[in-house]
N, C-alpha and C positions, 0 to 999 in steps of 0.2 A: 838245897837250892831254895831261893826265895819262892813265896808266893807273893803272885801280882794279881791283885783282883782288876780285869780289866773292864767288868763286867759295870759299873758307875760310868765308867766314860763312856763305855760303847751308849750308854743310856743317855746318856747328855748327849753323846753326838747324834742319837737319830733324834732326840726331841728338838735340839737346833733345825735338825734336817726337815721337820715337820715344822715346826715353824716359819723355816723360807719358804717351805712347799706352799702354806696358807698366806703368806705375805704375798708371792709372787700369785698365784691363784687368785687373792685379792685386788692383786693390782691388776691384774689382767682382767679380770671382770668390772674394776673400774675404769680401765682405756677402751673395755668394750662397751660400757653400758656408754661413757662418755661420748666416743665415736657415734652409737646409733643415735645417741642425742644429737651430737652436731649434724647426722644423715638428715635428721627427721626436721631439724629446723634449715638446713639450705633447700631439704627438697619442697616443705613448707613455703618456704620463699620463693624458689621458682615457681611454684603453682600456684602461687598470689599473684608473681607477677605475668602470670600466664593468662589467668585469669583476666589481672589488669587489662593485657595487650588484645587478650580476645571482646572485651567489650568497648573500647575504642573503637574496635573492626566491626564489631555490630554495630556501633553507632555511625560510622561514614559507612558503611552497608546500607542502612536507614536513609540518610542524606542522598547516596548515590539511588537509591530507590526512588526518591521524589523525584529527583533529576531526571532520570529515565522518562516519568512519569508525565514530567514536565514538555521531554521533548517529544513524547509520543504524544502527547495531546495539540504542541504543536505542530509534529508532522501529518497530525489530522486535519487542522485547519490550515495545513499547507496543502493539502492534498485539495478540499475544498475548496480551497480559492483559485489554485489551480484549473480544476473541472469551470468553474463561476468563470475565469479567464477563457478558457475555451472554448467555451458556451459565444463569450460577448466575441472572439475574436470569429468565431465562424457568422456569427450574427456580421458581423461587420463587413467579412467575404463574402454572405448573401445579398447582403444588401443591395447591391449595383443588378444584382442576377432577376430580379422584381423587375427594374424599369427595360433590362434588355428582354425579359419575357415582353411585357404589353408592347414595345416595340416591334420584336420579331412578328408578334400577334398583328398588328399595321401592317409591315410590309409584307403578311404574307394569306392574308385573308385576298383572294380577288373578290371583283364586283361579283354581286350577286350574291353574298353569301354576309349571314347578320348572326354576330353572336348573342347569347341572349342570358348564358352563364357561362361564370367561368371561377372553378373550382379549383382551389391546389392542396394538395395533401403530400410533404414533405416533396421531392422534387417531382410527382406524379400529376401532370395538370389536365383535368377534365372541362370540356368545352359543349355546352348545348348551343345550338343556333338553326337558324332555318337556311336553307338553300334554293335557288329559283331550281335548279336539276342538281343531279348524282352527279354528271360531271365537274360542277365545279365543287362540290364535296371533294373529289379525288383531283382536283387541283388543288386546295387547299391543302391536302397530306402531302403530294409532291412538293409542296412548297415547304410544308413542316421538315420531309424527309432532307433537302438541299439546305436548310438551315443549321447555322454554329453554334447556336443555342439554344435549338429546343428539334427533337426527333422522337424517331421510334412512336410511329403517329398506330392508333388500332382503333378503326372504325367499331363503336360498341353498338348505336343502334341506327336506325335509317330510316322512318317512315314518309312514306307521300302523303300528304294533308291538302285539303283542299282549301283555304278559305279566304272567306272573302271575295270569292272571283280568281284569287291570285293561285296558282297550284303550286305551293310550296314543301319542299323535303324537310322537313325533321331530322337534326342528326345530333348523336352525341357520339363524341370523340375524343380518347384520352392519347397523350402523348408526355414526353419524358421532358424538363429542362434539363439542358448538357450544361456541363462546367469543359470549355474550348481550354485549349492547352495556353500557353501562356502568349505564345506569338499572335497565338489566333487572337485572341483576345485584345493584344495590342496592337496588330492592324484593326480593329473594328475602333478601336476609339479613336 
């Protein structure tokens, strides 16, 4: 029987086999290295342009800050001018309530009786005057109390003084001016 050395081939064939093993092993660590390469530059590029997009957004973030800023410094001087209107418009509803004070003060002072101050501290009006008597002191309150625009009459002090011959009361007297409802108001004028 022949001999066949088969032992040269068997060697060629695993050196072939080692060879594809390293070829494909190379190539496979070149589609890998390759791939992380292209990972590393898209994912580099999204976070530039992330990057990008986030400082845009800080900068109208910035703008929208001023703006804020802007309208809060105007809703201050809205706020003030406001108040300033308020102020002139109640000024403007007092106004009339002065000349029906000294008015009411006319028609309701009787004879005999002389004012000699008259004090007002926000709607609280204080009155000195002298009196010939205490009764007409307490005419004068009844008169304040039957009054539309000025009440709530509180006898504060009362002295009898003599002078001159004439024996006159001493009195000081505070009372309220009313704000009359609106009918009331417009029958009186």
């Amino acid at each position: 029987m022949a001999r066949v050395n088969l032992l040269p081939w068997r060697e060629a064939e695993r050196r072939h086999r080692q060879r594809e093993f390293v070829g494909i092993t190379v190539a496979a660590l070149s589609v890998t290295l390759l791939l992380g390469v292209a990972v590393h530059l898209v994912m580099g590029k999204r976070i530039s342009n992330q990057e990008d997009r986030n400082q845009i957004l800080r900068h109208q973030i910035s703008l929208l800050d001023k703006q804020i800023r802007e309208i809060q410094d105007l809703e201050k001087t809205k706020a003030r001018l406001l108040a300033r209107m308020d102020v002139i418009q109640q000024l403007q509803e007092s106004r009339p309530e002065v000349v029906h004070l000294f008015d009411e003060l006319v028609v309701d002072i009787p004879e005999g009786v002389y004012l000699t101050k008259v004090t007002q501290s926000g709607r609280s009006v204080v009155v000195d005057g002298l009196a010939q008597s205490n009764a007409r002191v307490s005419a004068f309150m009844r008169n304040i109390e039957a009054s539309k625009w000025i009440g709530n009459p509180s006898l504060m002090v009362i002295e009898h003084k003599n002078r001159a011959g004439a024996e006159m009361s001493h009195f000081q007297l505070r009372f309220q001016q009313l704000k009359p409802s609106s009918e009331q108001a417009e029958a009186t004028t």
